[in-house]
N, C-alpha and C positions, 0 to 999 in steps of 0.2 A: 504493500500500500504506500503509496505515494506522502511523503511529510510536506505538511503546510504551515506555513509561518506568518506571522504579522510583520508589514512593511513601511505601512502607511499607518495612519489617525487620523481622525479629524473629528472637531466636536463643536457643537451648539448647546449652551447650556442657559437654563437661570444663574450661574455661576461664571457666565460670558462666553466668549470665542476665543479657540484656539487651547490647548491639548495642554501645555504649560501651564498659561494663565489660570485653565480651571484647576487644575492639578494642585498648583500653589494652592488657591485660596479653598481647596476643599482639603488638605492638610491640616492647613492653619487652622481649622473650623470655622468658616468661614460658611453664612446663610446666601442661599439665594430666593427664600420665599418672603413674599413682602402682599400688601396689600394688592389688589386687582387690577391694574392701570390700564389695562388695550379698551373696556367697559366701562360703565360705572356698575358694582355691581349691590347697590343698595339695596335693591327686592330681593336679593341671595341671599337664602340660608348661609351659603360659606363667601365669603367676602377676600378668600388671601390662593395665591397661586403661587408658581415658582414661573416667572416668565421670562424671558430670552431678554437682557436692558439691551435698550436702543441709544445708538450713539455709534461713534465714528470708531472705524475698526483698529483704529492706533491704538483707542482705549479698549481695545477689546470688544469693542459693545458690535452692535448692530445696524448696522444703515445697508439692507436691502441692496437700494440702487448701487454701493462703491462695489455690489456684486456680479450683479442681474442688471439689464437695461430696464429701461419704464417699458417698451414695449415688451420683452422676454416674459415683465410681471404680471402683466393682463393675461396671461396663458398659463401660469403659475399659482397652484392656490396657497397660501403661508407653509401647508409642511413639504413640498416641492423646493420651494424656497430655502427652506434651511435646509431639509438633504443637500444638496446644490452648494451649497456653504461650507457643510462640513468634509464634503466630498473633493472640493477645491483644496482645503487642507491638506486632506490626505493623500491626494495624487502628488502636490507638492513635496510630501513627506516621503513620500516613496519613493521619488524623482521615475515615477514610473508614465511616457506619455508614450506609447506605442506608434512607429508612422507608419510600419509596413504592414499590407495587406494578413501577413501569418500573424503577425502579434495581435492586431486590432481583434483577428476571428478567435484568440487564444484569448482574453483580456470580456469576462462578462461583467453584470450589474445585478446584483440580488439587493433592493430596498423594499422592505415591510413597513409599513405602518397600521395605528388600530382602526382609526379613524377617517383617513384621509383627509378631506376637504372639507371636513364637517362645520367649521364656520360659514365657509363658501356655500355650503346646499343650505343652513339654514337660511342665509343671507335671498338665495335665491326662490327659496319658497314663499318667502314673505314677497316677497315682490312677485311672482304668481296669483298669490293669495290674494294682493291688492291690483288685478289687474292690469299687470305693466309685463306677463307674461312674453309677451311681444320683444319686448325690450332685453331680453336675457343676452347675456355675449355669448356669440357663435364659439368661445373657447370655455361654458361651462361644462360643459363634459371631458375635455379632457385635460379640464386644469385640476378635475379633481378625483377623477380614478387613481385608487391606492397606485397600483405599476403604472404611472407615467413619472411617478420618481425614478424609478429605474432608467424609462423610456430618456426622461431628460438629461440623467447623465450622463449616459449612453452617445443619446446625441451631439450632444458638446467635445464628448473628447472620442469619438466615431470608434465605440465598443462594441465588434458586431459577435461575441461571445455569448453566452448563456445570459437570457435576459429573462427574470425573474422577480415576482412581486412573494410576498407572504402575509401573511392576514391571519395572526392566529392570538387576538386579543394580547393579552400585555406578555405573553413569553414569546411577540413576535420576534423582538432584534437578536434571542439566541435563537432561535430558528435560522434567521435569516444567515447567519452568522456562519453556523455549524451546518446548518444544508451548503452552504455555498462550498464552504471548508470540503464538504463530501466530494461534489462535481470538480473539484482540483484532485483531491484523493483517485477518480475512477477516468482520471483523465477527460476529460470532456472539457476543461480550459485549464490552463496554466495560471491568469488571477484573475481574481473578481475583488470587483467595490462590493463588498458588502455590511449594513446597517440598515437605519430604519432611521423615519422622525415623524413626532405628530407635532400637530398644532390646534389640539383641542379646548383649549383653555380660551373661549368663546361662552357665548351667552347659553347657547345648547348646552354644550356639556359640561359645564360648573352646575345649569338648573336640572339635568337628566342623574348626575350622579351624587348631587342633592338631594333629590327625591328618594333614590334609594338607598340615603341614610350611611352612604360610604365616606363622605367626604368630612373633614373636622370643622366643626363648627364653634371651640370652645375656646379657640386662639385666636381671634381677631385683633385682640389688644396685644399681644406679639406674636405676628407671623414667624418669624424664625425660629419659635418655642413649640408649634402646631404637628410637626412630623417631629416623633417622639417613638418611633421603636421599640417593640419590650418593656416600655415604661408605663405605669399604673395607672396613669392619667391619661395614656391614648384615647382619641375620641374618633379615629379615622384614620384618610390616608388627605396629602394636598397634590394637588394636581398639579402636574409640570408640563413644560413642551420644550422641544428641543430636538435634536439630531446627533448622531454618530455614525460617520464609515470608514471601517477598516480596508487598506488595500492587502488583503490576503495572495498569498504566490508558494506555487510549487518550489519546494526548499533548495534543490538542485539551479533553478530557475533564478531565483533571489541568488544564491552566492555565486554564480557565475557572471554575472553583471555586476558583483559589487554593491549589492543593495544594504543599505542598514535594517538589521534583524530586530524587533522588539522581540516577537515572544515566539514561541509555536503552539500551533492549537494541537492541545496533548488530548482532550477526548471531549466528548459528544452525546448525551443521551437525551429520550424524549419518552416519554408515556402519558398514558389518559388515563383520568380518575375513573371515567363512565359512573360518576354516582350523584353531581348537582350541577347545577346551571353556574353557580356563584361559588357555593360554600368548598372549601380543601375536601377529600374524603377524609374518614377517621383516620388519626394519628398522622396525617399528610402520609399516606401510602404510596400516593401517587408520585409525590416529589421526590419520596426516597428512593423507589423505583429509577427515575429520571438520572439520581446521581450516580447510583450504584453502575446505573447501563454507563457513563461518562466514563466513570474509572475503568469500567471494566474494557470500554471499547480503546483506553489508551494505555490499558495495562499498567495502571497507576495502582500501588499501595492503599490501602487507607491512612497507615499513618506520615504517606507523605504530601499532603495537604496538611499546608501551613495556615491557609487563609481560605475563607469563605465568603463571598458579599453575599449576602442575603435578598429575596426577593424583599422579606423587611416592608413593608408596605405601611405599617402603624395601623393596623385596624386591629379589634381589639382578639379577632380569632384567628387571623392568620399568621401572624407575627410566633406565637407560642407553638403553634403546630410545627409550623417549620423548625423552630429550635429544636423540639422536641425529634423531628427527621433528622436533624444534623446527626444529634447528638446520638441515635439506633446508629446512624452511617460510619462515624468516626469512633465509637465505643468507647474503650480504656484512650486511646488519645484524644481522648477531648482535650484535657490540660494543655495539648503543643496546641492548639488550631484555636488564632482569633475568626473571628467570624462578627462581622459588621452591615450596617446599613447604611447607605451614601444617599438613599433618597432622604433621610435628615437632613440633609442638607441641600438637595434638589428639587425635592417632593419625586413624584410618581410619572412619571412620564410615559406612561402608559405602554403602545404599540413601542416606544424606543427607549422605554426602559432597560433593556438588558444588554444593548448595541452599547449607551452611555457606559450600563457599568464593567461590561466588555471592557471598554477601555480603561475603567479604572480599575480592574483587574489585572492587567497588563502590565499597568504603571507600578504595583503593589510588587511583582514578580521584579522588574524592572528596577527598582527604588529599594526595595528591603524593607516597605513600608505598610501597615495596616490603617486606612484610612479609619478617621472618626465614626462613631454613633452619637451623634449631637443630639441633646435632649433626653438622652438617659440616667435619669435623676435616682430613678426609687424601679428598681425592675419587677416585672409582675409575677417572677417568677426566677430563680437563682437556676444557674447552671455553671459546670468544671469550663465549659466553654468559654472563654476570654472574649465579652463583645464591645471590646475596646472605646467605653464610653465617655465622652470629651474630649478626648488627644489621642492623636495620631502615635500609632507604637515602631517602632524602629524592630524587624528580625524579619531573620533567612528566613525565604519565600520560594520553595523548590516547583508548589503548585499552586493555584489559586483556581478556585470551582465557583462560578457565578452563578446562580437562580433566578429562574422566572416563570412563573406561572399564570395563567391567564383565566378565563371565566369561562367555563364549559368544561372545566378539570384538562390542561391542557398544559403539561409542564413541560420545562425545557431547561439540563444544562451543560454549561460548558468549562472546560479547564484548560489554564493556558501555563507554560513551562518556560524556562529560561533555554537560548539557545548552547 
């Protein structure tokens, strides 16, 4: 079987732009959830998000246009747009732009998201709704199908390799990630961009997953305090948007050109609860399943994972269950294995959730670092598991195994190695 490595980065976050900058300031402990700004969102139950800040890209922040043209944007709906963004990153990073016809056909696109265009189609129903049907732009359709992420990055940098969307609720960006990882493994391309981004954090889905009583409600007066992990005062999860895509490359492939190696994808697994539309099964069976098939598909130890990111979400059931799978997974070594939650500090980012922590998984193997669990005060529950609450910990990182799980019992994870 063919070895696959990570080459590239790139990242969109409520913690800014660009792969360093968030890096640092999710180290440092450093929040990116704040009140609502793209809305006003006074009639919400939940009034706080984690959103992409806007501002000129020297600071890090966001200005669209210094990326995309005004016309590129009419065809683009917001999470097209930051794929696009974080995908410039990562092509950069991997100094990888293909001009010959074999490279271009070896060279695909796997981007997931949960949502797609979901501000965009509400935007455009109300205007239906009020008669102005008529008036719709000849590019809502396909500025907001989940794979015209893929299709648009594709087309910018003429990848005519495996072109591929995935849609599998919030364990899309390991999906995306570890399927793409496979089609390099089975030959069928040499690299693919792949990640995911949403941009849900719109009027629709702040008031849809308000309704169903997921979202925190009890942090208003400090957003940065609201994604709380583990901790006894959770009331929810906060909702993020953003983007992450890795340039992944057949291993042979990357060191023959001289490519800089972050990590290699060491394994891989997926399974389905088949038991609720929302809720984990009992004991999250399902996700233990997911990790076990990971290790075992990369012939990984259990007690060599060092580090774990958690899918961690802060709601008050699924947070414990998981710990509870880790801890059946890793047994007598639980004491070596931190294991943390980064959406503390990002919120949830739904469909690109796991692409984001993808990469901060990477960085962890990379750095010798275990990222924070910010807002772990008082834990709902004690474990030998080390879930590195306030400050960032310093030690060897041989493996690192990411989680995510999605709604329809739909887990997914991945583990990445030093090269």
């Amino acid at each position: 079987m063919r070895r696959v490595v990570v080459t590239g980065m790139g990242i969109v976050s409520p913690l800014g732009i660009g792969v360093e900058h968030v890096w640092r300031r999710l180290i440092e402990g450093e929040s990116g959830i704040a009140k609502i700004r793209g809305f006003d969102p006074k009639d919400m139950a939940c009034k706080i998000a984690g959103e992409v800040p806007s501002g000129p890209k020297a600071e890090h922040k966001l200005d669209v246009s210094e990326w995309i043209s005004l016309k590129d944007q009419k065809k683009m709906a917001r999470f097209i747009q930051l794929a696009l963004v974080a995908a410039a990153e990562a092509v950069e990073d991997a100094g990888w732009l293909p001009e010959s016809e074999a490279d271009r056909r070896a060279t695909g696109v796997m981007i997931g998201s949960g949502f797609g265009g979901l501000g965009e189609i509400c935007d455009a129903a109300i205007q239906v709704h009020r008669g102005s049907g008529r008036r719709l732009s000849p590019f809502f359709v396909p500025s907001t199908l989940i794979n015209l992420a893929a299709a648009q990055i594709s087309i910018r940098y003429g990848l005519k390799g495996p072109n591929h969307a995935v849609m599998t609720a919030c364990a899309t960006g390991v999906h995306a990630i570890g399927d793409a990882a496979r089609l390099i493994q089975w030959g069928d391309a040499d690299v693919m961009l792949a990640g995911a981004a949403e941009a849900a954090v719109c009027e629709l889905g702040i008031a849809a997953f308000s309704a169903s009583r997921a979202l925190s409600t009890g942090f208003d007066h400090a957003p940065e305090t609201a994604s709380r992990p583990w901790d006894q005062d959770r009331d929810g999860f906060v909702m993020g948007e953003g983007s992450a895509v890795l340039v992944l490359e057949e291993y042979e492939h990357a060191r023959k050109r001289g490519a800089n190696i972050h990590a290699e994808v060491a394994g891989y697994g997926l399974s389905g609860d088949a038991s609720h539309i929302t809720a984990p099964s009992d004991g999250h069976e399902g996700a233990l399943r997911a990790m076990r098939a990971t290790l075992r598909s990369g012939k990984i130890a259990v007690d060599d994972v060092q580090y774990v990111n958690a899918h961690g979400t802060s709601t008050p059931l699924g947070d414990d269950l998981e710990l509870e799978a880790v801890e059946r997974l890793v047994g007598d070594a639980a004491p070596n294995v931190a294991m943390s939650s980064t959406k503390s500090a990002v919120g949830h980012l739904l469909g690109a959730a796991g692409a984001v922590e993808a990469v901060f998984s990477i960085l962890a193997v990379r750095d010798g670092v275990a990222p924070p669990t910010l807002n772990l005060d008082r834990p709902s529950r004690g474990s030998r598991i080390d879930r590195v609450p306030a400050a960032a910990q310093r030690r060897k990182i041989r493996h690192a195994l990411s989680n995510s799980f999605g709604f329809g019992g739909t887990n997914a994870a991945i583990a990445f190695r030093p090269v």
